[in-house]
N, C-alpha and C positions, 0 to 999 in steps of 0.2 A: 596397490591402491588402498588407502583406509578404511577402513571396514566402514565408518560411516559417511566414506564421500558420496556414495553414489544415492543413496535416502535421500539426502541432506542436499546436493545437485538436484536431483529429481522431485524434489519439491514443489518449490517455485519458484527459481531463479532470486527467491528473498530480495523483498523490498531493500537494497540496500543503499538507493542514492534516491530518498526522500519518498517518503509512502503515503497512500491513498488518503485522498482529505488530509492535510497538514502542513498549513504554511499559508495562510490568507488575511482575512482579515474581515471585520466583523459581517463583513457580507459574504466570509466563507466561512469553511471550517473553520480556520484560526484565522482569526483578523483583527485588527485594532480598533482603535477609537470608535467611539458612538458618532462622529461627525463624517459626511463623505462627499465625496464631489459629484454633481450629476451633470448628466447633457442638457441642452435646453428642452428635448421632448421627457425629460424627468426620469430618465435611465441610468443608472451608474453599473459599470463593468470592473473589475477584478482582475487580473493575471497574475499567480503565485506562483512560481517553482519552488521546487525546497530538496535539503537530504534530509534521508532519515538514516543514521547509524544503526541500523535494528541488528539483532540475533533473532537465533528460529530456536524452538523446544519445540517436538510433541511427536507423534509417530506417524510413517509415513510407508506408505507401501505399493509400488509397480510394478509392472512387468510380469506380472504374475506371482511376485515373490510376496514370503511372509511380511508382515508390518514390521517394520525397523525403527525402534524409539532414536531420535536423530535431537543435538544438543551443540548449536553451533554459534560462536561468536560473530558479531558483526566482521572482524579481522579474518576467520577462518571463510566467511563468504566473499569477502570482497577479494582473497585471494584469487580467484575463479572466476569474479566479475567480468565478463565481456563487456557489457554494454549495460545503462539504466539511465532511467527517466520518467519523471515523475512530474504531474502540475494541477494547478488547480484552477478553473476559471468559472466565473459566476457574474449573472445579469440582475439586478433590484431595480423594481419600481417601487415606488414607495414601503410598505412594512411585508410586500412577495420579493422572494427569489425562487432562481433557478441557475441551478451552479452542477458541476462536474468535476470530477476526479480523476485522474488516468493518470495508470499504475504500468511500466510493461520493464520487464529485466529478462537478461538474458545470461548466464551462467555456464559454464565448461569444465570439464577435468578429463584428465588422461592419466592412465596408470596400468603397472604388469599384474598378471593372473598368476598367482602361486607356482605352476609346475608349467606355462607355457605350451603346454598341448592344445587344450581345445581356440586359443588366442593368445599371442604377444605380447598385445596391449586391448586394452579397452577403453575407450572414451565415450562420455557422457556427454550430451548437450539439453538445455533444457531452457525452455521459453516460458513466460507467464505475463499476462495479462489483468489487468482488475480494473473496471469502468464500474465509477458510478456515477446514475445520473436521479438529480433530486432536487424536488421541492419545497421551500419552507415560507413558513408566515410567520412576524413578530406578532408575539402576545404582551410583550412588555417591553416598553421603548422608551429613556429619556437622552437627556443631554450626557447623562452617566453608565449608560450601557444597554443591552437588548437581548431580549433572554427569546429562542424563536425555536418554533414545533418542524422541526423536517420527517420528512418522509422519501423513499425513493428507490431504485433499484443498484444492486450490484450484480455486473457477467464478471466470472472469472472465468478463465479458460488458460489450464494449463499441458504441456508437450511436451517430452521427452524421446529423445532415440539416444538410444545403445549402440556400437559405431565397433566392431572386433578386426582386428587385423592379425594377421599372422595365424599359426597354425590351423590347426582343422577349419574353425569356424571363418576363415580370412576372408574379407568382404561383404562379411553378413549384417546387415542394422535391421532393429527393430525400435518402432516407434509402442509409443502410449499416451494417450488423451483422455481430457472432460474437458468439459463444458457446463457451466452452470448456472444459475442466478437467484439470488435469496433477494427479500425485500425486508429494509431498514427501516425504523422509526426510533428516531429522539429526540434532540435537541441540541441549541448551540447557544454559547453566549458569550460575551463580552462585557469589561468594565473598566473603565478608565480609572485610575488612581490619580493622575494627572495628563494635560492637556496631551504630553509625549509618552506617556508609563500606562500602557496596561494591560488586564489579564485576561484570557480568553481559553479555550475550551470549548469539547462535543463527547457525546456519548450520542452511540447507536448500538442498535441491536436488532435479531432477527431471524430470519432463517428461508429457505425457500428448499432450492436443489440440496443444500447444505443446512444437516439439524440444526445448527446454530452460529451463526455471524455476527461477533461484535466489535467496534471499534470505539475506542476513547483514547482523550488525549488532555494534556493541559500545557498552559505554556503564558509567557512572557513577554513584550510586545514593547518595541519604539518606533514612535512616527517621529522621522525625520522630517519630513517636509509633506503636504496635503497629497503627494502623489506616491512615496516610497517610504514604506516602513519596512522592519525587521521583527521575527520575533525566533525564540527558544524556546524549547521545551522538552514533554516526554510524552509520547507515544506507543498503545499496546493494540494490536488488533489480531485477532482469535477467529479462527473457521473450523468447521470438522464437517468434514465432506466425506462419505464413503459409500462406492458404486460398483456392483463388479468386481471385488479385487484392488482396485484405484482407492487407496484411502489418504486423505489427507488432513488430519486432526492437528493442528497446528498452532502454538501462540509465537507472534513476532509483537518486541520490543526494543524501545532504544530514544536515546535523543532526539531530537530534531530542529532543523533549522532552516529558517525560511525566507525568501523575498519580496515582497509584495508591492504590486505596482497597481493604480487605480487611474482610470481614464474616464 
């Protein structure tokens, strides 16, 4: 096994098929146009999936072991990828929302132990989660875009078990957990360049369980038609969590690209 699989697995399953806030539209994290559809009780709704192409840098450390500086491409993660899924959804009445994020991947490797006495092999598995959920108000609103103050919370909760077959240790797993949640404030905005073209963006920041949680993003935006647009862009978001032994000091970044659907 590579001396940085097991860090780098034990992480957080890395955002690698579209991450937290990213991919909406001006009444989410990323979204387009200042124009939007609403219901007749004056509600308009949101649903964005998206990937995000990310890599991980920063150091990481479980199981009781030392911290492992861990430096891994989005290609080196998605090797290992099991499963991921990412989306965004969000409710506006007029210049309030309330919108959501949910983050969860799930990640694996298997590999031999140097001299094969105390195990065979060894396999990793590793789950992550990241929910946020949050509120914002526009403070500045035209036909040309919406510049708006959020605030709100993030849970992460990440899990790990170590899985050894063969030799001495054969049959033996051990797990490791946190649990946490920091609170966020910044802001989001959008600008149309043209009726179909434009640019959008968030910056947060924070900290709670974790000294310090930030997320920003920027990106590029086409509405196709009043109900689906697309956008592009780049996405970084940073934590440093450290509990017991559990540290998780972390920047993931990377492209991203998104769908957005308005009802």
């Amino acid at each position: 096994m590579k001396s940085t699989l097991l860090p780098v697995l034990a992480s957080f399953g890395i955002c690698v098929i579209a991450g937290s806030a990213t991919a909406a539209d001006i009444y989410s994290p990323l979204t387009p146009e200042a124009q939007q559809t609403t219901t007749e009780s004056g509600w308009s709704f949101t649903f964005a999936p998206y990937f995000w192409a990310a890599g991980l840098s920063g150091d990481i450390a479980q199981f009781g072991l030392p911290a492992v500086h861990a430096d891994a491409s989005f290609s080196d993660i998605f090797d290992h990828l099991d499963f991921g899924a990412m989306v965004i959804g969000e409710a506006r009445y007029g210049p309030y929302s309330i919108f959501t994020d949910i983050m969860y991947t799930k990640i694996s490797g298997q590999g031999g132990t140097p001299r094969g006495i105390l195990a065979n092999d060894v396999a990793l598995t590793s789950e992550t989660f990241a929910g946020f959920l949050g509120a914002g108000y526009s403070v500045l609103e035209d036909n040309s875009g919406r510049l708006e103050i959020v605030g709100g919370l993030r849970v992460w909760s990440v899990e790990s078990e170590l899985s050894f077959s063969g030799g001495l240790l054969d049959g033996v797993s051990r797990a490791d957990e946190a649990t946490w949640v920091d609170g966020l404030a910044g802001f989001r905005a959008t600008y149309s360049l043209t009726p179909e073209i434009y640019l959008t963006g968030w910056g947060l920041v924070g900290a709670g369980g974790a000294d310090l949680d930030w997320d920003v993003a920027a990106a590029i935006g086409y509405r196709f038609n009043d109900t689906v647009s697309a956008v592009a862009g780049y996405r970084a978001l940073g934590v440093d969590y450290s509990d017991d032994g559990f540290v998780f000091d972390v920047v993931q970044q990377g492209p991203i690209l998104g769908l957005v659907v308005r009802f």
